[in-house]
C-alpha positions in Angstrom: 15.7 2.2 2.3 15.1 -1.3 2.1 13.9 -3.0 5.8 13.7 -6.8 6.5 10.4 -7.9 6.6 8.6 -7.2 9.8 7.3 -9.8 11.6 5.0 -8.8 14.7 1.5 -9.7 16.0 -0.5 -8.1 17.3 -7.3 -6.7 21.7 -11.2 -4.9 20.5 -12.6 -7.1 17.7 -15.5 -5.9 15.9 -15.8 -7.9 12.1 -14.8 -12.0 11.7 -12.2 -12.8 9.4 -12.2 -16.5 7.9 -10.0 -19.8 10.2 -10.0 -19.9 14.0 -6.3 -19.1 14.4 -7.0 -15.3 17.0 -4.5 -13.1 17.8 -4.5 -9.9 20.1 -2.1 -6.8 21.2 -1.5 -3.2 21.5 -0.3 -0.6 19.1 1.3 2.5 20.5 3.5 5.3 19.2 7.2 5.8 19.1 6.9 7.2 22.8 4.7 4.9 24.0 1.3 6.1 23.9 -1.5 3.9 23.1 -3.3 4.6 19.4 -6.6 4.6 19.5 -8.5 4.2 16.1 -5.8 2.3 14.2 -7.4 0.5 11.4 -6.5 -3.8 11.6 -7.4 -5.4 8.5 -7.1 -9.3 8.5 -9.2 -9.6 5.2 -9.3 -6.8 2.6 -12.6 -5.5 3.5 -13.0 -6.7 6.9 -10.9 -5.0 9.8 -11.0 -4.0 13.4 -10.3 -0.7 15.2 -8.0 -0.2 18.3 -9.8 1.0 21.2 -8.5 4.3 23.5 -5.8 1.7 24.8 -4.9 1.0 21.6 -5.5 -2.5 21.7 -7.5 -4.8 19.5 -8.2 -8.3 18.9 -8.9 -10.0 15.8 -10.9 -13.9 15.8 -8.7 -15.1 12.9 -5.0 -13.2 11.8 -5.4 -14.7 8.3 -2.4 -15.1 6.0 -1.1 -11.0 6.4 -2.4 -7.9 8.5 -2.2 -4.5 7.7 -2.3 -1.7 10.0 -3.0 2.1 9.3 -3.5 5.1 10.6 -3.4 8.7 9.5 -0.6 10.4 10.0 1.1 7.1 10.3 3.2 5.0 8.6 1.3 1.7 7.7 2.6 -1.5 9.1 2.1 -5.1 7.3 2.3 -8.4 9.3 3.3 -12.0 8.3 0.5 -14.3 10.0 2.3 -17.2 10.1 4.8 -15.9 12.4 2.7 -14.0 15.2 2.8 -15.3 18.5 0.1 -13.4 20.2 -0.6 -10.7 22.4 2.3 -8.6 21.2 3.8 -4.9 21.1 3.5 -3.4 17.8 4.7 0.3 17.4 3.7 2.9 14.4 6.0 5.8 13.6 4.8 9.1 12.9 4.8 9.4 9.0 7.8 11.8 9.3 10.2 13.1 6.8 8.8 9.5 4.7 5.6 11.1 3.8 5.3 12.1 0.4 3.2 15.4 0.3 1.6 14.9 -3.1 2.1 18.5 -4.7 -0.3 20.2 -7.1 0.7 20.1 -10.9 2.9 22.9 -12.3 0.6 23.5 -15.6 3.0 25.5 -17.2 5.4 22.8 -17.8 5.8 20.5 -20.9 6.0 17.3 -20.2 3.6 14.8 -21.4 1.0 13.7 -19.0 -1.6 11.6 -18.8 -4.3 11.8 -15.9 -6.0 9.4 -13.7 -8.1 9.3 -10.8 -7.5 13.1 -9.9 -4.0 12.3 -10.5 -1.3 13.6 -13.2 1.7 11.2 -14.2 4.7 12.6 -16.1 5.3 9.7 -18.9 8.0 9.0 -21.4 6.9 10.0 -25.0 7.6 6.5 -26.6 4.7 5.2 -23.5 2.1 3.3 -24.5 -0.5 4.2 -22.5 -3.1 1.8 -22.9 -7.1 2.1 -21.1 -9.9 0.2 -19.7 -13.2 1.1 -19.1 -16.1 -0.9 -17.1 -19.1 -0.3 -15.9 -17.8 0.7 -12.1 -14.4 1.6 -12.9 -11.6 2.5 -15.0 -7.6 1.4 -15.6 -4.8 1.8 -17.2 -1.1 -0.2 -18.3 2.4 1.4 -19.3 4.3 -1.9 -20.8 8.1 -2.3 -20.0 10.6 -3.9 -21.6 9.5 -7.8 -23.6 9.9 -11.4 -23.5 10.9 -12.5 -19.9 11.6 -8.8 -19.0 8.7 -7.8 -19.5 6.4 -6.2 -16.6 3.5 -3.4 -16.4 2.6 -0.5 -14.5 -1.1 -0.7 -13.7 -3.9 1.4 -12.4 -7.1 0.9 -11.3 -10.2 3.2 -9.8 -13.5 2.6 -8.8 -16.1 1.3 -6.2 -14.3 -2.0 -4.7 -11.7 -1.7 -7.4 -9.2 -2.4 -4.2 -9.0 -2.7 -0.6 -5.8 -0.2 -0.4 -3.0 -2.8 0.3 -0.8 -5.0 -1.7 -1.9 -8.9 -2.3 -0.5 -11.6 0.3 1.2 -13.2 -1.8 3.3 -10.2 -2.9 4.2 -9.6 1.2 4.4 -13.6 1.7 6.6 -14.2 -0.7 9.5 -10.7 -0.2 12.2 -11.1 1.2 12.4 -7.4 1.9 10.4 -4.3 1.6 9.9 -1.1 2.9 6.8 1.2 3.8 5.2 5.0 3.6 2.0 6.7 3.1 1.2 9.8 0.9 -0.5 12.4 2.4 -3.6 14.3 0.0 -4.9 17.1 2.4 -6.4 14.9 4.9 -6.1 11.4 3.2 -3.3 9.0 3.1 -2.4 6.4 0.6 -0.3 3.4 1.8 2.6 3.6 -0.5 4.6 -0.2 -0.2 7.3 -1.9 -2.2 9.4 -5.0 -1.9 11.5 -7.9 -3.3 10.8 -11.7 -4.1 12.1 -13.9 -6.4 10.1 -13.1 -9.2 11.1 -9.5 -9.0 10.2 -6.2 -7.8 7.0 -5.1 -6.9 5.3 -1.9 -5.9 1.9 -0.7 -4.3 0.3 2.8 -4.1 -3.1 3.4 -3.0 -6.7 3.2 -0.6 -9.8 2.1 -0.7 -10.9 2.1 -4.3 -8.0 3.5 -6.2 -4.4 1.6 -6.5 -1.2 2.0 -9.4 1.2 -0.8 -8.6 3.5 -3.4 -10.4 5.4 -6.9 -9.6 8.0 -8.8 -11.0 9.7 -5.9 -12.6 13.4 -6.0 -13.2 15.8 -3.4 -11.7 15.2 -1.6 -14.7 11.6 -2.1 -15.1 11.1 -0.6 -11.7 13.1 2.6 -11.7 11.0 3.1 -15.0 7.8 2.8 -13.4 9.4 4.4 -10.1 9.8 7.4 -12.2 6.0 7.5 -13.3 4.5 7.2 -10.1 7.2 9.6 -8.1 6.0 12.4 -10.5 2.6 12.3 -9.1 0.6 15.4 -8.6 -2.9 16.4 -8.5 -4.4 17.8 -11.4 -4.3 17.7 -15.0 
């Protein structure tokens, strides 16, 4: 289900983030309880924690802030249109969470696998691989000319911070939110719409499969890859 973009702000800072622009609050659950230990992120690798009130505050909001929490689904922030010291509530991860199964292995369809992940993939696919020295990738073309988008992955040390870019969030008009639970990991799973098209983000710290500017088309394709996740080969 598509949901208007969210626009919230958000007291305990513990890392900097780049401008002078602070802003402060409190995060609590659907029933009002303070969160304590919610990760803030301001810049990709530099975030704050809430403390047993559930409150944090971070020196500079930067252009978006993410929020997560195990368990919980992750909320993303437009900067620009905080006003500060605000309320900011994170639903349990519910009957969203996708419960990332293990692989049947006595099916047939063709998979490939990546990162401890297996993706089911249409037989005309192109699946087509990257190797450096700290990490691995992959792209799955679709469609050509001005329709033409790609699914890409990418694992490894720093490879990504777990969320989408700003501009992606900046510039949708829309998107929705969920996480994906892996025993006792999540990985924020994020989507939304903008002029140049549809995009899509899966992942955490170090690992990430997402695409943007993807037609209608183009994204129920690579919908279809990435919903038949499961882990194994």
């Amino acid at each position: 289900m598509w949901l208007a973009i969210l626009l919230l702000g958000s007291y305990a800072s513990l890392m900097t983030c780049a401008g002078q622009v602070p802003i402060s609050g409190t995060v609590r659950t659907a029933t009002g309880k303070p969160l304590a230990g919610v990760q803030v992120f301001c810049v990709r690798d530099r975030y704050t924690e809430t403390d047993d009130q559930g409150r944090f505050r971070l020196p500079d909001r930067g252009k978006v802030i993410f929020l997560r929490h195990f368990g919980y689904r992750p909320v993303v922030l437009i900067s620009s249109k905080l006003t500060d010291a605000l309320e900011i509530v994170m639903e349990d991860a519910g009957p969203t969470e996708f419960q990332v199964p293990s692989c049947d292995r006595s099916d047939s369809i063709k998979r490939f696998t990546f990162a401890g992940f297996s993706f089911a993939v249409p037989k005309h696919s192109t699946i087509t691989r990257g190797r450096d020295i700290d990490y691995t990738s992959f792209s799955i073309k679709w469609g050509s000319g001005n329709k033409e988008s790609f699914l890409a992955g990418i694992y490894g040390p720093m490879a990504t911070h777990g969320f989408p870019f700003d501009d992606w969030i900046i510039s949708s008009s829309e998107f929705s939110s969920r996480s994906w639970r892996i025993g006792e990991q999540d990985l924020v799973d994020i989507r939304g719409r903008s002029q140049a098209g549809l995009w899509r983000y899966v992942g955490s710290y170090g690992f990430s499969i997402s695409y943007e500017k993807a037609s209608s088309e183009g994204a129920a394709f690579f919908d279809d890859i990435i919903d038949s996740a499961c882990l194994g080969s």
